[in-house]
N, C-alpha and C positions, 0 to 999 in steps of 0.2 A: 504493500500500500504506500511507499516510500515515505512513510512516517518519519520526521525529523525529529519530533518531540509528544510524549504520551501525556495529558494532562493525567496528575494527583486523584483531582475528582472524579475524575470516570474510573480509575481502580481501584478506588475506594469502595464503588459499589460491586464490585468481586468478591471482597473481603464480607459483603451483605451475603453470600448464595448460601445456601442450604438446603440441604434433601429434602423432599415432602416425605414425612413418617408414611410408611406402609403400616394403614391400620385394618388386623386380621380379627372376626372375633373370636373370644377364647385366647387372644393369642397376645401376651406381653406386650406393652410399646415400647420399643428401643428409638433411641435416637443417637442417628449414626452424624459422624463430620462428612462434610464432601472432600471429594479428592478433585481440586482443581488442577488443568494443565492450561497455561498461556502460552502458547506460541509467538513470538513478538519476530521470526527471523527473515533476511529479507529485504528491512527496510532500512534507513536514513540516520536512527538512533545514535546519537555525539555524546550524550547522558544516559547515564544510568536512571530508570523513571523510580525516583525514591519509594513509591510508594506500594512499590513489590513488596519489599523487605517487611511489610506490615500485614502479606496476606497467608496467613496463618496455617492452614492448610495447602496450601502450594506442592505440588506433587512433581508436575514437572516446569522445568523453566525453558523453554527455548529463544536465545537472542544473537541465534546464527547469522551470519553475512550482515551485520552492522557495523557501525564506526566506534564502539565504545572502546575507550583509551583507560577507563577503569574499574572497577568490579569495588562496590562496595563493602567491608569487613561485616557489617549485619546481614549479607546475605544467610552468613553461618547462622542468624538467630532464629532461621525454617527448618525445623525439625524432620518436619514432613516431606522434604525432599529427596524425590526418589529419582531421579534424571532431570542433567544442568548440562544445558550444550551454550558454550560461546565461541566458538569456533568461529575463524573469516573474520574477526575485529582487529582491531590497531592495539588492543594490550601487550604491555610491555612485562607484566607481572600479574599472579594474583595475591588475594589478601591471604596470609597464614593462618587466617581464622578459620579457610573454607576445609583446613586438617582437621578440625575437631569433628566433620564430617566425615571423613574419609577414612574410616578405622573398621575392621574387623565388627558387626553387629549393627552397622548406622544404617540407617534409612536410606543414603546418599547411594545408590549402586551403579550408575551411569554417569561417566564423566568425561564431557568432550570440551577439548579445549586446542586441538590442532588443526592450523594452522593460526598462529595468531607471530607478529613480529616482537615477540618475548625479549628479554636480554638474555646472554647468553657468556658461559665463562671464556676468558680469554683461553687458559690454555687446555690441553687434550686430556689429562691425567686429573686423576684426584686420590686423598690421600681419608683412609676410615678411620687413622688415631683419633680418638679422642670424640668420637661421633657418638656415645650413648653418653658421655658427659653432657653434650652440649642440647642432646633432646633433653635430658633430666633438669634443664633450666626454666623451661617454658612448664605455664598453668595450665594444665593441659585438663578437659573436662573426660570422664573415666569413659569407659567403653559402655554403650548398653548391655544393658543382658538380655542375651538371645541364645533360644534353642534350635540344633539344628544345624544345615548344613549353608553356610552363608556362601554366596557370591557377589564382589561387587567390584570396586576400584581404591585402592591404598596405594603410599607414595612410600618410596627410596630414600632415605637421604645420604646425599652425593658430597655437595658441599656447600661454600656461602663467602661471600665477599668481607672485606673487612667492614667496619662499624662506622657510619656516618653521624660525628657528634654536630650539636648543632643548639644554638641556643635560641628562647621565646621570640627575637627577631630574624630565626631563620638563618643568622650570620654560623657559617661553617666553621668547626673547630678541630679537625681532623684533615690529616690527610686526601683519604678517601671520600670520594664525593660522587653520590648518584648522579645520572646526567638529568634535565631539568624534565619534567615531563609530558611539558610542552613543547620543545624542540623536535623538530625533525632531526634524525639520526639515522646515518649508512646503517647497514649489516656489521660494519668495523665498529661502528663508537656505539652500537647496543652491545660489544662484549666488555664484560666487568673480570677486574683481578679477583684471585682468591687468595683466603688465608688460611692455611689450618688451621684443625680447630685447636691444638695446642697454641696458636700465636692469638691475642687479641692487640688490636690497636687499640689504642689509646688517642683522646685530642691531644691537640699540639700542646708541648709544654708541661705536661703531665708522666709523670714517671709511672714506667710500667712494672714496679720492680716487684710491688706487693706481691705476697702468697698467692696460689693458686686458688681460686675462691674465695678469695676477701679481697680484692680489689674495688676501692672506693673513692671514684672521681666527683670534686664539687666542680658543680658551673661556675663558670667564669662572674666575682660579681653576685649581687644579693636578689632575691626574687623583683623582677622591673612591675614597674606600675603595671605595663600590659599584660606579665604575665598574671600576674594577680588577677586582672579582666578576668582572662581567658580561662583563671580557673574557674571565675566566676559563672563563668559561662556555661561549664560543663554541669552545674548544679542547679542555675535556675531552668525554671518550666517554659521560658520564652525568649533565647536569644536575642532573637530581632528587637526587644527592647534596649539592651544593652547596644547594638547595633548603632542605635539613634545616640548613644551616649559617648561611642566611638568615635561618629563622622564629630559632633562638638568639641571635642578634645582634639582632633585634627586639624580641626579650621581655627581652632583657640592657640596652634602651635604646641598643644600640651604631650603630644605623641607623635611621633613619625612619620609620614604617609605614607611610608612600607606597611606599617603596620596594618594599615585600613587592606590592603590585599590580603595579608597575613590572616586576617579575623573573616575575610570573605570565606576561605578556603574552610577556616573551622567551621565559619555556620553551614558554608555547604555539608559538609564531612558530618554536623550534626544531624542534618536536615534527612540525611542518608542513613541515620538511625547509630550516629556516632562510632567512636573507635575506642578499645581499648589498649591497654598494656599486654604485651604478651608475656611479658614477665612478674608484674605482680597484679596483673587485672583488672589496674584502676581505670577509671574511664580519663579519657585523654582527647584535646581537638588537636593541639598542636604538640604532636611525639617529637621530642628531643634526641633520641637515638632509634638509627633505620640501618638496616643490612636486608641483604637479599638473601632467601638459601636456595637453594639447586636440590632438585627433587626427580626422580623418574617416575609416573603413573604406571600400575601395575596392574592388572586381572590378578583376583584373589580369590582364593577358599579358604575360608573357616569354617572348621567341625568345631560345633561346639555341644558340649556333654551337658547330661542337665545339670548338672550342678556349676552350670557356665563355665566348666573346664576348656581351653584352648587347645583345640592341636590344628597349628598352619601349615595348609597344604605350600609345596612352594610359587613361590611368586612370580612370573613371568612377565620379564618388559614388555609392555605393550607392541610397542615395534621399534630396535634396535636403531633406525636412522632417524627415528624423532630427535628431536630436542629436549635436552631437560627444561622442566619446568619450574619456573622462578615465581618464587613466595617473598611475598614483602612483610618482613617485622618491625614493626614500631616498639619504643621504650618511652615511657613517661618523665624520665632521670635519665642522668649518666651514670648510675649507676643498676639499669634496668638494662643489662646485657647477658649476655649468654655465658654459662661456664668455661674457663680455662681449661682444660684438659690439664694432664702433668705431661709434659714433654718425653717421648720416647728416651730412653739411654743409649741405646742400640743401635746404632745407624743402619748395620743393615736391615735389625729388624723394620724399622722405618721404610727401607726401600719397598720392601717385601709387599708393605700393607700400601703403595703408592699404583693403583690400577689405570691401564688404559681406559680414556673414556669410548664407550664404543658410539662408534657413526654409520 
């Protein structure tokens, strides 16, 4: 239909449908949920339409051959989703929220997402020290329990770029720096460096020498005026107020006018049914630290015993010349980043665990 944009109010009344009770006599009233499926793919879409992420029963999502450039982290807040195709858009990443999905028992069993112009690691190899270190960092929501022989779609983790510090105006405090993600970018400047996971970066100027797991970086400087706002932000019931209290302190010279785009982004980002920490879950508009991690989609079987015992069938790469797929994490703090590993001793053991990437 080359739809360029879905209004709010017309999928709000989606989130209205419900079954008409089949009423039998003799015979109990149950009252069942609906299993919605929206098909959106096709058309013109540049935005994400907010007001998916609020329809509750959603079964399947399709928003194939569109322009969206990025996938909201409330997507993960639909339980009920059981096939999500975004395939044929301009995403560069998706959100690491949409993991908490994608586990052995979830609802989530269908997952397309290729061909999309992802980033991509610079080099061919990657190295697994230190890789259940670094999953054991994130808040991660438990497995459902389910009986039964499950099939559906789980993820690899391969590896992750270094850590993008950044402070409440955005100003960069690290080396390593996402590309912007509104630039146009070659096949060469969407691939990003990687770090083991025994190495963390650190901002600039910040010694990295602390113990393995207790590393504690302060931001540069004491909480700013705007961040304060913008904490504000995240706890009252109506942004767009505050909003009005931004642009006056901008035209008063009281703040920035970076700022005023800065604060655009979060209330969009709110508006999209906001973002958390993936490290200690607080809710967050503007994340202070971002990395990317490198993930392969898999076809999977779970046996699971009734006493929700596991036993994983093995896991097969979807298809060997895909691309890994890239998850974006956000941190609330500098110091809401991912575990140290302890550094190998062994060098060659090190070699050993350093694998081709396959293409």
């Amino acid at each position: 239909m080359a739809l360029e944009t879905i209004s709010d109010s017309i999928l709000e009344f989606i989130n209205q449908i419900a079954p008409i009770p089949v009423v039998t006599k003799d015979v109990a009233f149950v009252q069942r949920d609906p299993e919605i499926k929206l098909y959106l793919s096709s058309n013109w879409l540049k935005q994400f339409p907010a007001a998916i992420v609020n329809i509750e029963h959603l079964t399947v999502l399709s928003l194939r051959g569109n322009r969206l450039t990025q996938i909201p982290p409330a997507l993960a807040s639909l339980k009920h989703l059981q096939t999500l195709n975004v395939a044929q858009n301009s995403l560069r990443f998706l959100p690491a929220e949409l993991l908490d999905l994608m586990k052995g028992g979830s609802t989530l069993c269908d997952v397309q997402v290729h061909p999309n112009p992802f980033y991509q690691p610079k080099v061919e190899d990657y190295c697994i020290w230190g890789a259940e270190e670094y999953e054991m960092s994130f808040k991660h929501n438990p497995a459902p329990k389910y009986e039964g022989l499950w099939e559906g779609t789980t993820s690899l983790l391969r590896a992750r770029t270094p850590i993008q510090f950044s402070d409440s105006a955005r100003v960069i405090h690290s080396d390593f720096e996402l590309p912007d993600p509104d630039m146009q970018l070659t096949p060469e400047e969407r691939k990003l460096e990687l770090e083991d996971f025994y190495e963390l970066s650190t901002p600039i100027g910040v010694s990295a020498s602390a113990p393995t797991g207790s590393q504690k970086f302060e931001p540069v400087g004491a909480p700013s005026l705007f961040n304060l706002v913008l904490r504000a932000a995240v706890r009252y019931p109506d942004p767009t107020a505050i909003k009005e209290a931004i642009e006056d302190c901008t035209a008063n010279n009281s703040l920035r006018p970076g700022h005023k785009a800065i604060f655009e982004r979060a209330l969009k980002a709110h508006q999209l049914g906001g973002r958390s920490c993936c490290v200690c879950g607080r809710n967050t508009l503007n994340p202070v630290t971002e990395w990317i991690e490198f993930r392969e989609l898999c076809p999977t079987k779970v046996q699971f015993g009734a006493s929700n015992g596991v036993q994983e069938c093995p896991r097969v790469v979807r298809n060997p010349t895909e691309s890994w797929v890239p998850f974006l994490r956000r941190g609330c703090s500098w110091n809401c980043i991912p575990a140290k590993a302890p550094k190998p001793t062994d060098e060659m053991a090190e070699s050993r665990l350093r694998i081709p990437q396959m293409r």
